[in-house]
VOKEMI-685150 format. One record per residue (C-alpha): residue number from 1; residue in three letters; x, y, z. Coordinates in pm, 1 decimal. Layout:
N
<site><seq>NUM</seq><type>ALA</type><px>X</px><py>Y</py><pz>Z</pz></site>
...
//
This chain:
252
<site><seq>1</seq><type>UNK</type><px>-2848.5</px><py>-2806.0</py><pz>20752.9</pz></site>
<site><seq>2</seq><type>UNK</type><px>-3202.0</px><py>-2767.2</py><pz>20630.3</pz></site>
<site><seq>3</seq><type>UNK</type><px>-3472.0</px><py>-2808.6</py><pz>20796.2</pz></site>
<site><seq>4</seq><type>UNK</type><px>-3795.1</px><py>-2972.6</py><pz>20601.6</pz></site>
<site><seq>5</seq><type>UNK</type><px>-4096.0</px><py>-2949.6</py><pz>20800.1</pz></site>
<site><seq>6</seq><type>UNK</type><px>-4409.5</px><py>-3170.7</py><pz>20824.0</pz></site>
<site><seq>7</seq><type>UNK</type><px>-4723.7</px><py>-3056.8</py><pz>20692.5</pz></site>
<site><seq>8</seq><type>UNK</type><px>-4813.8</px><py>-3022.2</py><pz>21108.0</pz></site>
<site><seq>9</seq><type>UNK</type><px>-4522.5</px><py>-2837.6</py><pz>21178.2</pz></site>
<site><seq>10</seq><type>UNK</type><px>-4599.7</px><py>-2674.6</py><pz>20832.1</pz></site>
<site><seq>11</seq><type>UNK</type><px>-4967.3</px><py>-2535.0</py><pz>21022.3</pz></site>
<site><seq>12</seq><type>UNK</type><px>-4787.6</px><py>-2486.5</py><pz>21368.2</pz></site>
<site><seq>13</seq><type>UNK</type><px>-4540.5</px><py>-2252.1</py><pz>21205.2</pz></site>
<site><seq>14</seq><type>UNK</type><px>-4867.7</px><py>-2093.9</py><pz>21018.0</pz></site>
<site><seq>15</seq><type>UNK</type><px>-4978.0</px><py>-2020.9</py><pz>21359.5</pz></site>
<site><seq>16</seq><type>UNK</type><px>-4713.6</px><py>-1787.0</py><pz>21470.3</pz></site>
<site><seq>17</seq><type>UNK</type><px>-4714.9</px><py>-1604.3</py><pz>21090.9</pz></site>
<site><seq>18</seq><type>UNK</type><px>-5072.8</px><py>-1565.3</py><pz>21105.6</pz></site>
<site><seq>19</seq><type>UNK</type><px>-4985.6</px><py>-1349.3</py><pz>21488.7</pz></site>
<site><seq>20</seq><type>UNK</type><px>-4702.2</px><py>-1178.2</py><pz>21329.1</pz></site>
<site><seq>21</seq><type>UNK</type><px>-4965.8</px><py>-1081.4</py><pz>21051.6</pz></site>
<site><seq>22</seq><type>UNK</type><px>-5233.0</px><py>-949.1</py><pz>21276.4</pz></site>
<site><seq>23</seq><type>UNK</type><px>-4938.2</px><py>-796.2</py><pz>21514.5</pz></site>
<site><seq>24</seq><type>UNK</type><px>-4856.5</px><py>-591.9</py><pz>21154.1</pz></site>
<site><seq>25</seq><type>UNK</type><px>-5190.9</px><py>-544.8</py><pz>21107.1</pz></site>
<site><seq>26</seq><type>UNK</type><px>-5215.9</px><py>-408.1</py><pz>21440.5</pz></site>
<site><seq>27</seq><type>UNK</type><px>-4946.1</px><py>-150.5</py><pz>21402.5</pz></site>
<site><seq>28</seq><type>UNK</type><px>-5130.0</px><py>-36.0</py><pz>21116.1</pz></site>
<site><seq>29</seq><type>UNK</type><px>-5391.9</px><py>135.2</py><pz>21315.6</pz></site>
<site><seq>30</seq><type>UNK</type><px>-5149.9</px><py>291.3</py><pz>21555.6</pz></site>
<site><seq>31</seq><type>UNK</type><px>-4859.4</px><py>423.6</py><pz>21353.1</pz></site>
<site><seq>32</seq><type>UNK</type><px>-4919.7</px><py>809.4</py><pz>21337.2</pz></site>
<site><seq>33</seq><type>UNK</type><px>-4735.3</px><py>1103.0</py><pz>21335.8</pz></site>
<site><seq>34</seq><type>UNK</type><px>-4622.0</px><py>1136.9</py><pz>21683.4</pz></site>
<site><seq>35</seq><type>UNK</type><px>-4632.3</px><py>800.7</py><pz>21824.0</pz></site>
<site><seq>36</seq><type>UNK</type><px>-4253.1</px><py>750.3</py><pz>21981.1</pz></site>
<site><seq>37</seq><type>UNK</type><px>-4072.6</px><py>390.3</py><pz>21844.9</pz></site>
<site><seq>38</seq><type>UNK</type><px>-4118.6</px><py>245.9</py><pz>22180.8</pz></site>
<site><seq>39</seq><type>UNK</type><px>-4489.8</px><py>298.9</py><pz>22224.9</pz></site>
<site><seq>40</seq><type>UNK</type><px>-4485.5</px><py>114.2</py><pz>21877.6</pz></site>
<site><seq>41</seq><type>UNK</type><px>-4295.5</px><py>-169.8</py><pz>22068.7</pz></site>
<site><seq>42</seq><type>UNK</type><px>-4476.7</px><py>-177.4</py><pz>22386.6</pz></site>
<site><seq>43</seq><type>UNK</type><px>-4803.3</px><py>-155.7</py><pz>22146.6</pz></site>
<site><seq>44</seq><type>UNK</type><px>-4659.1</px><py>-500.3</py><pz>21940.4</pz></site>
<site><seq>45</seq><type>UNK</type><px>-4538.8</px><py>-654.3</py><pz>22270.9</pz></site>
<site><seq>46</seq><type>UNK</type><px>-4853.5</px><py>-651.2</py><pz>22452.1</pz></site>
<site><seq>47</seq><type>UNK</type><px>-5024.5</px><py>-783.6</py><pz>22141.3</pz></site>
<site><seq>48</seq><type>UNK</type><px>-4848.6</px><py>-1082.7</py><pz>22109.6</pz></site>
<site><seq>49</seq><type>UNK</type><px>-4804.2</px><py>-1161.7</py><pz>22470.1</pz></site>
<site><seq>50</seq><type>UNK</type><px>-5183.7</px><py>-1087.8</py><pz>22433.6</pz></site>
<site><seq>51</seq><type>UNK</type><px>-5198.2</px><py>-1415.0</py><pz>22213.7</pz></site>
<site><seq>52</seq><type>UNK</type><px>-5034.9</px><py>-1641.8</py><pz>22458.8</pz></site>
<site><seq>53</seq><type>UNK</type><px>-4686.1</px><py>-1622.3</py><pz>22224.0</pz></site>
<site><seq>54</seq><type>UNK</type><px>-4351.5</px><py>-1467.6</py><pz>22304.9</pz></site>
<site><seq>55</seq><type>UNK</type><px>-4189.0</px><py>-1179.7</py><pz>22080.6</pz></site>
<site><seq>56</seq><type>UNK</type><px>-3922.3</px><py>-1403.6</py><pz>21913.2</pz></site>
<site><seq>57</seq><type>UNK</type><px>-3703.9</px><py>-1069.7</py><pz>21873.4</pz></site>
<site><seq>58</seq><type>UNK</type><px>-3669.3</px><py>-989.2</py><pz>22213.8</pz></site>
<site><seq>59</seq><type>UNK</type><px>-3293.9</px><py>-1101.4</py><pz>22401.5</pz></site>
<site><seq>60</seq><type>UNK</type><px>-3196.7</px><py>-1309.3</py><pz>22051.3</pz></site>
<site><seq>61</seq><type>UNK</type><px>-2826.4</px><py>-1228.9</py><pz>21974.5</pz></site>
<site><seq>62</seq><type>UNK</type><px>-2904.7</px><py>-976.7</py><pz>22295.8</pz></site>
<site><seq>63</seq><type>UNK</type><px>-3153.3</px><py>-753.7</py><pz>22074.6</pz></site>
<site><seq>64</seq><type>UNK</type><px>-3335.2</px><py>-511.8</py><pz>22325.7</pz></site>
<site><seq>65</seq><type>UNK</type><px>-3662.3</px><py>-493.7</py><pz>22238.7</pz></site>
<site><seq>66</seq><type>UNK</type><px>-3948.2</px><py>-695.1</py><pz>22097.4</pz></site>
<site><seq>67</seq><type>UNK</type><px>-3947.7</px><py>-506.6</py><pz>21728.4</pz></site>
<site><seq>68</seq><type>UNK</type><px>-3744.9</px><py>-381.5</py><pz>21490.3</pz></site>
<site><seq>69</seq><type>UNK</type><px>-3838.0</px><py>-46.6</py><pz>21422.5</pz></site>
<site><seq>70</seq><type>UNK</type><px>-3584.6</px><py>138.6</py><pz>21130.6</pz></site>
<site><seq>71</seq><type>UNK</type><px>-3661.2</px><py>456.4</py><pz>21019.3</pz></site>
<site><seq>72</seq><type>UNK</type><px>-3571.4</px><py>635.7</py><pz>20653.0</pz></site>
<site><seq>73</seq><type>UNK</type><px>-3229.2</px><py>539.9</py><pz>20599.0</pz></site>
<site><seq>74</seq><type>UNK</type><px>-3220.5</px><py>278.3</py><pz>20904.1</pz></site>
<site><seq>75</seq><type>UNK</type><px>-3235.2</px><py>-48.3</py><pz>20684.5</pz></site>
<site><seq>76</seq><type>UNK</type><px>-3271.2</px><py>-292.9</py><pz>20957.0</pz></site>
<site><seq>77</seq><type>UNK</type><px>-3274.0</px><py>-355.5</py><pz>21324.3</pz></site>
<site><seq>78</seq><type>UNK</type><px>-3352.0</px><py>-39.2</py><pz>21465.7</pz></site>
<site><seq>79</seq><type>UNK</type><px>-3336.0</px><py>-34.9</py><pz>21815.5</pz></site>
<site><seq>80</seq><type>UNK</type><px>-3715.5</px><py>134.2</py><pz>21929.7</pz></site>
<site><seq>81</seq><type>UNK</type><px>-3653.5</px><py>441.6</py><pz>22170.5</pz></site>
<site><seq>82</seq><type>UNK</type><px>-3889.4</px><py>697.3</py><pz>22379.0</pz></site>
<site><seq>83</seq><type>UNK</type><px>-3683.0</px><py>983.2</py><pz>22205.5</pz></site>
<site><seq>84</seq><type>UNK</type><px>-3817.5</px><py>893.3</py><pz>21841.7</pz></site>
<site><seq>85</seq><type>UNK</type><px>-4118.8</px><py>1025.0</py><pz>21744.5</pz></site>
<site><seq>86</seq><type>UNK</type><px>-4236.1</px><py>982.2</py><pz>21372.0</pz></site>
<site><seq>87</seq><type>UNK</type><px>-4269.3</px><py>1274.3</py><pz>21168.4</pz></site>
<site><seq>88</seq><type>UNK</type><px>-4494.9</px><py>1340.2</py><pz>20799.6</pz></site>
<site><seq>89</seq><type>UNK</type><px>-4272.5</px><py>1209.2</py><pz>20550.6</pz></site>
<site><seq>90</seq><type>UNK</type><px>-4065.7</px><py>915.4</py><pz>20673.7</pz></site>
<site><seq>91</seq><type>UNK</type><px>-4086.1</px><py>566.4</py><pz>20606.5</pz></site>
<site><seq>92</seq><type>UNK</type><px>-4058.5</px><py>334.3</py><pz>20909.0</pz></site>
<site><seq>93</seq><type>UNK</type><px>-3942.4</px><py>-56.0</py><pz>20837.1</pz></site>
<site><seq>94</seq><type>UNK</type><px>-4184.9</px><py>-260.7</py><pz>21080.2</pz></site>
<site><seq>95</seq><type>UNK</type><px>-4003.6</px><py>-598.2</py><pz>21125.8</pz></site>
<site><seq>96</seq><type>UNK</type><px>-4174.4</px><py>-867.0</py><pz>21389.4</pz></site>
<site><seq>97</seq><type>UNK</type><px>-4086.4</px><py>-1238.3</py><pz>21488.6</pz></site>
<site><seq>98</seq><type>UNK</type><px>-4301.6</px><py>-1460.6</py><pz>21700.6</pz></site>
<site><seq>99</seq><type>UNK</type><px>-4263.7</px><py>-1759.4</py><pz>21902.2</pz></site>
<site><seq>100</seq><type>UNK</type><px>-4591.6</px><py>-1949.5</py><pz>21931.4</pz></site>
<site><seq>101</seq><type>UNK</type><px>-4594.3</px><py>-2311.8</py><pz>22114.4</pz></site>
<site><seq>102</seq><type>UNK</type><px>-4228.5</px><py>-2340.8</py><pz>22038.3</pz></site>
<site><seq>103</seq><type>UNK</type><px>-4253.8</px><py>-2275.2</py><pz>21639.4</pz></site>
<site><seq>104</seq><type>UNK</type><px>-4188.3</px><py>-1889.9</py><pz>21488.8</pz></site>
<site><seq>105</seq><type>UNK</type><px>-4310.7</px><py>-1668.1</py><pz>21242.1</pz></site>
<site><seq>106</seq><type>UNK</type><px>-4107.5</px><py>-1360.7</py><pz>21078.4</pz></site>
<site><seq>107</seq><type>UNK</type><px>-4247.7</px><py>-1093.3</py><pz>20859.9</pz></site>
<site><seq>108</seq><type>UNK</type><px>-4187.5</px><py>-672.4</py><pz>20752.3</pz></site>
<site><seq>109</seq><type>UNK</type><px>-4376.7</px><py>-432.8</py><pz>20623.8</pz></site>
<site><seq>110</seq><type>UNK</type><px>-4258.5</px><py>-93.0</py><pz>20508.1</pz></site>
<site><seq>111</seq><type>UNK</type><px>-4525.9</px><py>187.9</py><pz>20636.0</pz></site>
<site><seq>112</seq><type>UNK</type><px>-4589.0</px><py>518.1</py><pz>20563.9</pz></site>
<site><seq>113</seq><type>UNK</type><px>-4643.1</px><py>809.6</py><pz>20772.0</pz></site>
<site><seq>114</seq><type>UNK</type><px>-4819.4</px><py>1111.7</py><pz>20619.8</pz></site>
<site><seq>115</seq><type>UNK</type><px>-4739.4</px><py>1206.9</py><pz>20255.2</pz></site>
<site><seq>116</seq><type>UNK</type><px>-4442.8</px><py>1091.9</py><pz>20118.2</pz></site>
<site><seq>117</seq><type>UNK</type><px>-4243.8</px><py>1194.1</py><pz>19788.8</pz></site>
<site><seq>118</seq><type>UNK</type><px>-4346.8</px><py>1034.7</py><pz>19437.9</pz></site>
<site><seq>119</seq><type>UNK</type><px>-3942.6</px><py>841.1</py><pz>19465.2</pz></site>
<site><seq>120</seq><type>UNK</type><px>-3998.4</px><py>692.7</py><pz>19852.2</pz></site>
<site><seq>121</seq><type>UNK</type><px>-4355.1</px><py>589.2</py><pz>19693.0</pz></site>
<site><seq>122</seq><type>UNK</type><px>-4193.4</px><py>409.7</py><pz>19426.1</pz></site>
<site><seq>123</seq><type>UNK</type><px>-3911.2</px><py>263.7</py><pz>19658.8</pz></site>
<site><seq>124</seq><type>UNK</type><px>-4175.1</px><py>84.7</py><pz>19832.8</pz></site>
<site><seq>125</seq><type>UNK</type><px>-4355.0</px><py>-22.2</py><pz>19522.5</pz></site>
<site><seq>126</seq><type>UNK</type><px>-4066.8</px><py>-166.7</py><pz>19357.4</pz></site>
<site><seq>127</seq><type>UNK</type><px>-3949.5</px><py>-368.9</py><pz>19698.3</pz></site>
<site><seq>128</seq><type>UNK</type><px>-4310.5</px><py>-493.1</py><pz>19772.3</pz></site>
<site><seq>129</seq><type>UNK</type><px>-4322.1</px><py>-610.8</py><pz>19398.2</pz></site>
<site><seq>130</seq><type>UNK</type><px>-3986.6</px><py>-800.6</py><pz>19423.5</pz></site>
<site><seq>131</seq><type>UNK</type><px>-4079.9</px><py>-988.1</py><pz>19729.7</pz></site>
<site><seq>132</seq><type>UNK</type><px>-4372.3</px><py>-1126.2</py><pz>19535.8</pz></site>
<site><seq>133</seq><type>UNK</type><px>-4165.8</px><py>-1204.8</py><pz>19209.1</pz></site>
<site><seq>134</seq><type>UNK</type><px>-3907.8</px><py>-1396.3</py><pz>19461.4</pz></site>
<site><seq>135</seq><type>UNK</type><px>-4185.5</px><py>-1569.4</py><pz>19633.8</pz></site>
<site><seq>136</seq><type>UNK</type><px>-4284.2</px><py>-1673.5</py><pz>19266.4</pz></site>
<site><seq>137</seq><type>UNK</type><px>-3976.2</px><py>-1865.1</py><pz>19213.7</pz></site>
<site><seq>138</seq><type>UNK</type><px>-4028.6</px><py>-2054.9</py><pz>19555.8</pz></site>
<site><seq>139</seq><type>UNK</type><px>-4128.1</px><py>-2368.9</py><pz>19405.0</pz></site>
<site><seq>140</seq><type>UNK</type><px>-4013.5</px><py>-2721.5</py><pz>19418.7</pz></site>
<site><seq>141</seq><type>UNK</type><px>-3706.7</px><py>-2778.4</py><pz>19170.5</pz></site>
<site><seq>142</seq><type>UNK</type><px>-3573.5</px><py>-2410.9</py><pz>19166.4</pz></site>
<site><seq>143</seq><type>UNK</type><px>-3280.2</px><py>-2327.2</py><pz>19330.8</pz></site>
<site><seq>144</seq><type>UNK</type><px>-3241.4</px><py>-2032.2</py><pz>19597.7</pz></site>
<site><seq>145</seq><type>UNK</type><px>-3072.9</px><py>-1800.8</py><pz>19317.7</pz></site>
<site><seq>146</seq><type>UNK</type><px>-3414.5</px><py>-1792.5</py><pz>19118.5</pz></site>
<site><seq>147</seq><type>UNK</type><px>-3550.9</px><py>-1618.8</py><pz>19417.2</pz></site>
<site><seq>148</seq><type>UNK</type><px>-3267.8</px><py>-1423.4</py><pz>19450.0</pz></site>
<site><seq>149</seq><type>UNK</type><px>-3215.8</px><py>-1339.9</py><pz>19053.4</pz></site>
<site><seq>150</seq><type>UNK</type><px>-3597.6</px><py>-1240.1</py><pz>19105.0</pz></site>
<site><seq>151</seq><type>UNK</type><px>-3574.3</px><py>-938.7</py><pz>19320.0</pz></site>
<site><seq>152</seq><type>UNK</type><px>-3262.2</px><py>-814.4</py><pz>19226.6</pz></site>
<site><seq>153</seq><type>UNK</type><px>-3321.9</px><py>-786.0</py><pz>18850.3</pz></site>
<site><seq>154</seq><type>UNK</type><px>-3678.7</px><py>-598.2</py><pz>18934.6</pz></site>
<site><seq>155</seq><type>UNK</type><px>-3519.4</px><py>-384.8</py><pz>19181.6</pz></site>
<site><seq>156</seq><type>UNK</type><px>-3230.3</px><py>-290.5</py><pz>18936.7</pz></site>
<site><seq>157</seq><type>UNK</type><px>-3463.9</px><py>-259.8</py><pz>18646.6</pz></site>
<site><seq>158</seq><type>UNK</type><px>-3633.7</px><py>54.3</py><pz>18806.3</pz></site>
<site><seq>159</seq><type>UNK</type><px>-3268.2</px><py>198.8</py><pz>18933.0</pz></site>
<site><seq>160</seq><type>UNK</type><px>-3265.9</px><py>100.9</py><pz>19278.8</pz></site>
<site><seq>161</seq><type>UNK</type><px>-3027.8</px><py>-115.2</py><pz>19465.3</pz></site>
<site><seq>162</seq><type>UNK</type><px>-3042.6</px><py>-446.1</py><pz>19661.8</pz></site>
<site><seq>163</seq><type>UNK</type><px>-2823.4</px><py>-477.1</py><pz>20013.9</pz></site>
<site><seq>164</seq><type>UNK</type><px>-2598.6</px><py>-772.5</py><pz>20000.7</pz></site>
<site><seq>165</seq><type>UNK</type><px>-2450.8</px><py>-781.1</py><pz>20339.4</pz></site>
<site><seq>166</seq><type>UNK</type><px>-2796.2</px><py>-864.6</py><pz>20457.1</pz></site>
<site><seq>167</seq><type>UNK</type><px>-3024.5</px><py>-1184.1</py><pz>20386.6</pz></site>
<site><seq>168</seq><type>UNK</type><px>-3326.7</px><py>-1377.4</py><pz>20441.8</pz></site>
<site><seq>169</seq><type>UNK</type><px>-3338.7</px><py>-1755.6</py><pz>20577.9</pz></site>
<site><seq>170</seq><type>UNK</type><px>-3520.4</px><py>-2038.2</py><pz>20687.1</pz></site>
<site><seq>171</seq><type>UNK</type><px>-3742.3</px><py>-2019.9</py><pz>20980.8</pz></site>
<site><seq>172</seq><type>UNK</type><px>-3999.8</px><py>-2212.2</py><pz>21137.0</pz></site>
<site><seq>173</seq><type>UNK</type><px>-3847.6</px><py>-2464.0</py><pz>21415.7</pz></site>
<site><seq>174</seq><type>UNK</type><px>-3563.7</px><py>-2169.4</py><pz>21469.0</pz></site>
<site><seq>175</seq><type>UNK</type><px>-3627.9</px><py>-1767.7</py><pz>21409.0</pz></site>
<site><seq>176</seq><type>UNK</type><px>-3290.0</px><py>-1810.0</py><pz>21146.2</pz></site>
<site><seq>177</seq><type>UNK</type><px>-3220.3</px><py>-2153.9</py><pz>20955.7</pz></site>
<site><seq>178</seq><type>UNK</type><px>-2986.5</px><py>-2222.9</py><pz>20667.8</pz></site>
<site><seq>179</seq><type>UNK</type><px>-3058.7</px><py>-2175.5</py><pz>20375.1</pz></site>
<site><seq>180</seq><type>UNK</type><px>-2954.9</px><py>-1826.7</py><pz>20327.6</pz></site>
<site><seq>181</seq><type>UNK</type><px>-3194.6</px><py>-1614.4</py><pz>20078.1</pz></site>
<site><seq>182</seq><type>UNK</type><px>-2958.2</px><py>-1341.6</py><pz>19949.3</pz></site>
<site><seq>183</seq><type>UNK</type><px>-3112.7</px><py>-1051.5</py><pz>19735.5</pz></site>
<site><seq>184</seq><type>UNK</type><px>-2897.2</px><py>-1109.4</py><pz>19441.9</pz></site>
<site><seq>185</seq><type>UNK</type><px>-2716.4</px><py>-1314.0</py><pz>19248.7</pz></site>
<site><seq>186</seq><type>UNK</type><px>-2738.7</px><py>-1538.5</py><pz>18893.8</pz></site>
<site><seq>187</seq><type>UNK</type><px>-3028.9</px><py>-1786.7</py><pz>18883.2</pz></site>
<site><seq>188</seq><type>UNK</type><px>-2969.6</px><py>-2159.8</py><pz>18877.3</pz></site>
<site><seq>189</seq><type>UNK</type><px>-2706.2</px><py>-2129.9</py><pz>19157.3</pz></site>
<site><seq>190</seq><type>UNK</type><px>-2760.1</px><py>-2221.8</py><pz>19526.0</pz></site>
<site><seq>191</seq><type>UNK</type><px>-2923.3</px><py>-2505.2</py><pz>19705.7</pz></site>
<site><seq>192</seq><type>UNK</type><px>-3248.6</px><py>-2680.0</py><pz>19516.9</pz></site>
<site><seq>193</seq><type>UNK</type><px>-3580.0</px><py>-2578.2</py><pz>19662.9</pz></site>
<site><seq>194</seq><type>UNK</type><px>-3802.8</px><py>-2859.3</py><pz>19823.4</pz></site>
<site><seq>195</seq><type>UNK</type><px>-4089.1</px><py>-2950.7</py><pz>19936.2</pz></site>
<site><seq>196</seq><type>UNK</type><px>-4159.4</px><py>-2882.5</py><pz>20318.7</pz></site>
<site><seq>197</seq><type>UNK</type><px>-3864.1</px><py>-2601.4</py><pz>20316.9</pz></site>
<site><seq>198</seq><type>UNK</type><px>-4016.8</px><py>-2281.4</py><pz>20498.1</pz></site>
<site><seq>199</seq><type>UNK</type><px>-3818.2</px><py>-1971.1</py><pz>20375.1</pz></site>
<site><seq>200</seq><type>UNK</type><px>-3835.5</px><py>-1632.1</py><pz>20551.2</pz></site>
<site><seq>201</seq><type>UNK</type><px>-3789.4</px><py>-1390.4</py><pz>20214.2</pz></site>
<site><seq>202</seq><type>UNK</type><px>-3720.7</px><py>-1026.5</py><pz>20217.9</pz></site>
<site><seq>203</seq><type>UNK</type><px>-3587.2</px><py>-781.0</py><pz>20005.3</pz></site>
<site><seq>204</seq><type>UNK</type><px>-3402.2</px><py>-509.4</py><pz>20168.1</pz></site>
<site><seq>205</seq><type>UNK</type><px>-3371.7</px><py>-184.5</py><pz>19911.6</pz></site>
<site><seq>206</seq><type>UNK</type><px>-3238.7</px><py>130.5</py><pz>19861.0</pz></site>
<site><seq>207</seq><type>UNK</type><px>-3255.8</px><py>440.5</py><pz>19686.1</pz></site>
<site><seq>208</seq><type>UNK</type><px>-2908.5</px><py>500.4</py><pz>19593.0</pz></site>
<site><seq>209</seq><type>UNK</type><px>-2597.5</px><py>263.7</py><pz>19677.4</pz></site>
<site><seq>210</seq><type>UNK</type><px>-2621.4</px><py>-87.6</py><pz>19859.5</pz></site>
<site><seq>211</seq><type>UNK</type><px>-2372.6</px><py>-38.1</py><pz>20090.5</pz></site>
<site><seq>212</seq><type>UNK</type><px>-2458.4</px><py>-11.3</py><pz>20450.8</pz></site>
<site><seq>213</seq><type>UNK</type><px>-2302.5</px><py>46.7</py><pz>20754.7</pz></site>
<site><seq>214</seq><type>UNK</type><px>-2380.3</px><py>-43.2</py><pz>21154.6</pz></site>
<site><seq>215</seq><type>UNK</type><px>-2455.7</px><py>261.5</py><pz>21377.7</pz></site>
<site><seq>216</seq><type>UNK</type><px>-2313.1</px><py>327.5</py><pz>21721.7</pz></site>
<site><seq>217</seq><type>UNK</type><px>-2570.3</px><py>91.1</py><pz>21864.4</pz></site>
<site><seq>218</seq><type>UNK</type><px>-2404.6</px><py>-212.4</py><pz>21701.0</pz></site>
<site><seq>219</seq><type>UNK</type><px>-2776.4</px><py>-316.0</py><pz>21558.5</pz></site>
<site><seq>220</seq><type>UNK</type><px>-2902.0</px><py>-67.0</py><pz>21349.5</pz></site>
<site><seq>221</seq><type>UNK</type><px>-2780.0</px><py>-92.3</py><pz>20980.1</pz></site>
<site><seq>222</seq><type>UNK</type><px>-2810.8</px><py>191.9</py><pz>20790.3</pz></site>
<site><seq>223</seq><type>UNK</type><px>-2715.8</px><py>291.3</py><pz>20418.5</pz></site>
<site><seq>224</seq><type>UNK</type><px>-2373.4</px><py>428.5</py><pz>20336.3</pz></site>
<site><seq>225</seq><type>UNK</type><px>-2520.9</px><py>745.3</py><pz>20152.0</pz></site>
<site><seq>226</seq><type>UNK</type><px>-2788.8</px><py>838.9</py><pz>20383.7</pz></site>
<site><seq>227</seq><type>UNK</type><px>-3058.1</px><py>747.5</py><pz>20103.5</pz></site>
<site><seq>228</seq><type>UNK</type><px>-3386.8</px><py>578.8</py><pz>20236.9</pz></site>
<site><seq>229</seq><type>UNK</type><px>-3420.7</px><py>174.6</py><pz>20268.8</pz></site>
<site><seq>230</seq><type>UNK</type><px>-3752.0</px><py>-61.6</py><pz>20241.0</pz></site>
<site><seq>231</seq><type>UNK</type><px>-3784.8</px><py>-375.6</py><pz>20384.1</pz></site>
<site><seq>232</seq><type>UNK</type><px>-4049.1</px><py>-639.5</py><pz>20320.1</pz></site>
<site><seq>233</seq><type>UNK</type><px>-4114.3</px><py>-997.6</py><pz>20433.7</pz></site>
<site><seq>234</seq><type>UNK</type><px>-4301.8</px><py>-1288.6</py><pz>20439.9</pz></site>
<site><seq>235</seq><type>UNK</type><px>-4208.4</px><py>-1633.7</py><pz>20570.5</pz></site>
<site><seq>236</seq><type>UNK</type><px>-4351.7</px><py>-1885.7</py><pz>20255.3</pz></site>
<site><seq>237</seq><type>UNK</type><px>-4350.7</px><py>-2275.9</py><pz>20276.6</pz></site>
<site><seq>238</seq><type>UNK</type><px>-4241.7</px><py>-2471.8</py><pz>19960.6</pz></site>
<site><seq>239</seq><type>UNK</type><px>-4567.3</px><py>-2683.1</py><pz>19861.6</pz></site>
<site><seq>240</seq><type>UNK</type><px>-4641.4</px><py>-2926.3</py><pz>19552.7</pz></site>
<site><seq>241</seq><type>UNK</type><px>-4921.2</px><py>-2662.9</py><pz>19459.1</pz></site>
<site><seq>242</seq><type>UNK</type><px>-4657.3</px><py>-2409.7</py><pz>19524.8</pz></site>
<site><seq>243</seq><type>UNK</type><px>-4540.3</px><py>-2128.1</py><pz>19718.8</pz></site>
<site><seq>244</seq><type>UNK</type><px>-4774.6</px><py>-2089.5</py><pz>20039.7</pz></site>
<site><seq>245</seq><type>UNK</type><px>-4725.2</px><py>-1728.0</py><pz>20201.9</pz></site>
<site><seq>246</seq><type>UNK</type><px>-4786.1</px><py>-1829.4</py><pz>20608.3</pz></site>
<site><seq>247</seq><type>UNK</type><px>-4744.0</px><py>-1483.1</py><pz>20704.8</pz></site>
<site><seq>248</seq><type>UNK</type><px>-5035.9</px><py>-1352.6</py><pz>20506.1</pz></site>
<site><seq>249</seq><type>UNK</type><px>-5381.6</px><py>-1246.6</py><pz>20671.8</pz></site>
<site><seq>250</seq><type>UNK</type><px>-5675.7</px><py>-1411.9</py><pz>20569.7</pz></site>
<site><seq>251</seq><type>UNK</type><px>-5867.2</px><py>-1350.1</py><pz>20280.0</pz></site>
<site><seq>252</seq><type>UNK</type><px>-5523.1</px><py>-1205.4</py><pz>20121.3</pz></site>
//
């Protein structure tokens, strides 16, 4: 079932984006060469206990830690650890949910550590770029495979690949609410977008195939080939002036 929110619950739900934001933000500053994963996590953890909110991530599904934290050809869900420092060159997945006076916020952001080669830069210009062309189709009338038929034919255009075992969703009075928002797909097809729908949207791409696989851990997905992944999100409301990103800092 979907949820449609309120314009209150609408701001509520704002609240916790706008913490996952500045939590992003935050790891921003921090994310060096060096740092382990789980000094990133304790970092993001304090912050948002800091703000009187709950990490959303932490014991959902039994997940072990507050962040998701995947690395190069980690995709999603990667499990933060003492053992993993970050290194010139890699790209490192930041994914954070929030729980704020009972309403959540989800958002990603793809960082960079050091200098990276011209084809990861591209990787994560081409994923940042579909996010926004899906969150252009998030308007009242459209149907979720507008969104979807967004990203995938930008991502495809420049020769990279969308994952399809993975998928964004509703949010807001749950961390994951139908609808699904898969990454590809024909346009017109899917449920009809409307007002008051909050959608969590995030592309999930990679260099070479889309297949992925689950490491050892049971969490972390990682691609078949061993080529890197980008991952970027934003958690959007559906407004009659149309698409309202809640996860975005002010002033962006």
């Amino acid at each position: 079932m979907i949820l449609i929110k309120s314009r209150d619950e609408i701001e509520r739900i704002r609240e916790s984006n706008r913490i996952v934001a500045q939590a992003l933000q935050h790891v921003g500053s921090i994310i060096e060469p060096g740092i382990s994963t789980a000094e990133i996590d304790r970092e993001v953890e304090s912050f948002i206990l800091a703000k009187n909110a709950k990490p959303a991530f932490k014991g959902l599904y039994g997940f072990p830690a507050s962040t998701c934290i995947s690395i190069d050809d980690e995709v999603v869900h990667g499990i933060p650890s003492k053992k993993r420092k970050l290194k010139p060159g890699q790209i490192v997945g930041i994914d954070i949910g929030v729980e704020y006076r009972k309403y959540f916020g989800d958002a990603a952001f793809t960082f960079v550590i050091g200098k990276i080669s011209a084809e990861r830069q591209q990787l994560l210009k081409v994923t940042e770029e579909s996010l926004y062309l899906g969150i252009d189709q998030a308007v009242i009338g459209n149907r979720v495979g507008d969104i979807s038929h967004a990203v995938q034919s930008h991502v495809e255009r420049h020769g990279f690949s969308v994952v399809r075992d993975l998928v964004g969703h509703g949010v807001g009075i749950k961390p994951h609410e139908d609808p699904q928002i898969p990454n590809f797909g024909p346009a017109g097809k899917g449920p009809r977008l409307r007002e008051g729908m909050i959608l969590a949207i995030e592309p999930m791409v990679n260099m070479g195939t889309h297949e992925v696989y689950f490491a050892d851990d049971e969490w972390t997905v990682k691609t078949r080939d061993g080529m890197p992944s980008a991952h970027f999100e934003h958690s959007i409301a559906i407004t009659r002036n149309g698409p309202d990103i809640l996860s975005a800092l002010d002033g962006e």
